[in-house]
Structures are given as structure tokens and as C-alpha cells.
C-alpha positions in Angstrom: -12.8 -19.3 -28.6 -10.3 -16.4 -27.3 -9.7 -13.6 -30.8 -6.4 -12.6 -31.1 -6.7 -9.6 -29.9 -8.1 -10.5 -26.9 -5.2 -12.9 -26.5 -2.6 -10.1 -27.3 -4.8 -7.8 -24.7 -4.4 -10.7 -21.7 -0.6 -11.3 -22.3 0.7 -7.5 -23.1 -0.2 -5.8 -20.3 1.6 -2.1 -19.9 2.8 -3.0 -16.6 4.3 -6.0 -16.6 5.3 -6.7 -20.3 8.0 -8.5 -19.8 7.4 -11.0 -17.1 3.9 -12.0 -19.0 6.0 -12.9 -22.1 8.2 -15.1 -20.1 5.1 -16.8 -17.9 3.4 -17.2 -21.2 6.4 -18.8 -22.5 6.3 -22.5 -22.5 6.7 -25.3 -25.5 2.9 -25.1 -26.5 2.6 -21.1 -26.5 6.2 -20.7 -28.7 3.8 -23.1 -31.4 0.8 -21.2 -31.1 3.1 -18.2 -31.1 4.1 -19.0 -34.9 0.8 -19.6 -35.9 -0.4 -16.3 -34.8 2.5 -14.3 -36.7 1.5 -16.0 -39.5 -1.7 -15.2 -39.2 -1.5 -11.8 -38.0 0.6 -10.6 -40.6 -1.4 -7.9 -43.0 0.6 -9.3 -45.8 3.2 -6.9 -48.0 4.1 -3.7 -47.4 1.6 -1.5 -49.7 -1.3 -4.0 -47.6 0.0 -1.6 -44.3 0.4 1.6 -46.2 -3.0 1.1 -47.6 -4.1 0.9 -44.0 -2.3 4.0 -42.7 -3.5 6.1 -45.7 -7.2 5.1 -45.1 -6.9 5.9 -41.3 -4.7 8.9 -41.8 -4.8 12.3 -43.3 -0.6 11.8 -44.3 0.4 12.9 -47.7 2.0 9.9 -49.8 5.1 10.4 -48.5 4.3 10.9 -44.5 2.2 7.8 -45.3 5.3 5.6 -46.8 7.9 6.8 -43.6 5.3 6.1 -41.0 4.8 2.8 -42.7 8.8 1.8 -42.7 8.5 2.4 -39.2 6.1 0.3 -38.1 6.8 -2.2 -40.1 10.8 -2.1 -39.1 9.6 -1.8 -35.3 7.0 -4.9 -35.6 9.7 -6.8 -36.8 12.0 -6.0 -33.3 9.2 -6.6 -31.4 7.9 -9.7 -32.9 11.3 -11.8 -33.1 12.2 -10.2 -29.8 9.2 -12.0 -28.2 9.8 -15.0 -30.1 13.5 -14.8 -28.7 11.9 -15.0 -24.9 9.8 -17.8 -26.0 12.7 -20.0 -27.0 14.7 -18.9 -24.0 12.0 -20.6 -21.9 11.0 -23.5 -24.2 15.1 -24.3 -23.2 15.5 -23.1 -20.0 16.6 -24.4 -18.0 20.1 -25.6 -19.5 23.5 -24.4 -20.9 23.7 -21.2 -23.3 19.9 -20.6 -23.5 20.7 -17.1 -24.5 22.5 -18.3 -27.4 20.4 -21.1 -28.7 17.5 -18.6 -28.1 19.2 -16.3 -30.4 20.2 -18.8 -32.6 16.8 -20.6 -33.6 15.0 -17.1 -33.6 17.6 -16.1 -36.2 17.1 -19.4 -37.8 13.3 -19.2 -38.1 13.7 -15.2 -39.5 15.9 -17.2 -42.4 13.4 -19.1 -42.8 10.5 -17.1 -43.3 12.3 -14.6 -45.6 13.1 -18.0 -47.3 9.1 -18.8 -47.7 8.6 -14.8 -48.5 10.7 -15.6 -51.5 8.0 -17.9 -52.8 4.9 -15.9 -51.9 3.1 -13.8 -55.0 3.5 -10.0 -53.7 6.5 -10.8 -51.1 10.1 -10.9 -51.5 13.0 -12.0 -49.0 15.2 -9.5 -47.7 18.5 -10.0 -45.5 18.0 -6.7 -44.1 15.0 -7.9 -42.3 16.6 -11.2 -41.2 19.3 -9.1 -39.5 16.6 -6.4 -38.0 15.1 -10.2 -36.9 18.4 -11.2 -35.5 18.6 -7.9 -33.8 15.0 -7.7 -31.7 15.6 -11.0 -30.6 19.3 -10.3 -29.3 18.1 -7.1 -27.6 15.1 -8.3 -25.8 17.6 -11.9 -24.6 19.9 -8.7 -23.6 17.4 -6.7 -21.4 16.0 -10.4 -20.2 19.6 -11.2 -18.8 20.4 -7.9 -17.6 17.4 -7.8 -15.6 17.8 -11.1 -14.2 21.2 -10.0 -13.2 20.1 -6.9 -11.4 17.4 -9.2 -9.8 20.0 -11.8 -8.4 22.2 -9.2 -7.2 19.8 -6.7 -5.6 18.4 -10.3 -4.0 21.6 -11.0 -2.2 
């Protein structure tokens, strides 16, 4: 059986990030996908500060900005990929950008929904828009590339 990490290792290649999250992208990866942000997730906040203090030399308060950013970052990152894996669940077909967007947005309710009724976790509106946010810039970069592309192609 592949470990996550060396799943993340064989799709996330430096070179050609992007690209591997789109040819990775097809109606059984966007489940499996889900599954592994659940199950990748260290859990609250004070879980990933705990983690950076112990593998850190950070006062208390270097610890807690460092830890804001990460966490703020992961969430860009992780509903941006989600974003490109409903854009090709859907595509081909009208206003895949925007039902991308849209059901990434809808799922980010909808874990900050379930957050509300975990022990240790609340649900926050602020992430739901950071959510919103990853997933519209990486459908942004995805288009504008795919522009370039069709244009520099003739």
C-alpha cells in the first residue's frame, strides 16, 4: 500500500506542480483527495503549534505567528488543489471554472460546518473565505495559463 507521503511525493513534483495536479485529477482521485485531507489534518491549532515548538527553538510568540502562517497557507493550498480537482472531474462542459469554485466553496462550508461539532474545533467564516480564496486563485492561474498556452499555440 502507497503512505501518504509517498503519494504527495509522486504527485507534487517541484517542476511540474501544476500539470501533475490536473493529470492526477479525475472523479476517483477528487474522493480519495477528501479522504486524505481528512486524514492528514493534525487536528486544532495548538496540535500544529505543539509541533513547531518541539522542532523549533521559537519563543511562544515566534512559535504562534509561524503557526498562523502555515496553517492560513495550507488552507490556500489545500482548497486550491481541491479547486483543480473539480475543474477536471467537470471538464469538459460549460462554466467549469465556476462550478469548480462553487462546490470547493461549498465543501469549505461544509467542513467548517462539521468543525462546529468536533471537541477542540470550531467553525470559522474567515477560513471558509481564505477556502473560497485558494481555490479561486489556483482556477485563476489554471485559466490564465491555458490562455497563454492557446495563444502562444497559434
Amino acid at each position: 500500500m502507497i503512505t501518504k507521503s509517498e503519494f504527495l511525493l509522486k504527485y507534487l513534483q517541484v517542476n511540474d506542480f501544476e500539470n501533475n495536479m490536473v493529470k492526477m485529477a479525475s472523479d476517483n482521485h477528487l474522493v480519495f483527495y477528501n479522504f486524505l485531507l481528512h486524514g492528514v489534518s493534525p487536528g486544532t491549532g495548538d496540535n500544529t503549534a505543539r509541533i513547531i515548538a518541539q522542532n523549533t527553538h521559537l519563543t511562544h510568540s515566534g512559535v504562534e505567528i509561524i503557526n498562523t502562517i502555515m496553517r492560513k497557507y495550507t488552507h490556500l493550498m489545500v482548497f486550491g488543489i481541491l479547486a483543480l480537482l473539480f475543474w477536471r472531474a467537470i471538464h469538459p462542459g460549460r462554466h467549469t471554472y465556476f462550478l469548480a469554485w462553487g462546490f470547493t466553496t461549498l465543501y469549505a462550508f461544509s467542513d467548517e460546518w462539521h468543525q462546529a461539532f468536533v471537541p477542540g474545533r470550531s467553525a470559522s467564516i474567515r477560513d471558509v473565505i481564505l477556502d473560497s480564496a485558494g481555490a479561486f486563485i489556483f482556477l485563476t492561474i489554471h485559466y490564465l495559463r491555458k490562455q497563454t498556452a492557446k495563444t502562444s499555440n497559434g
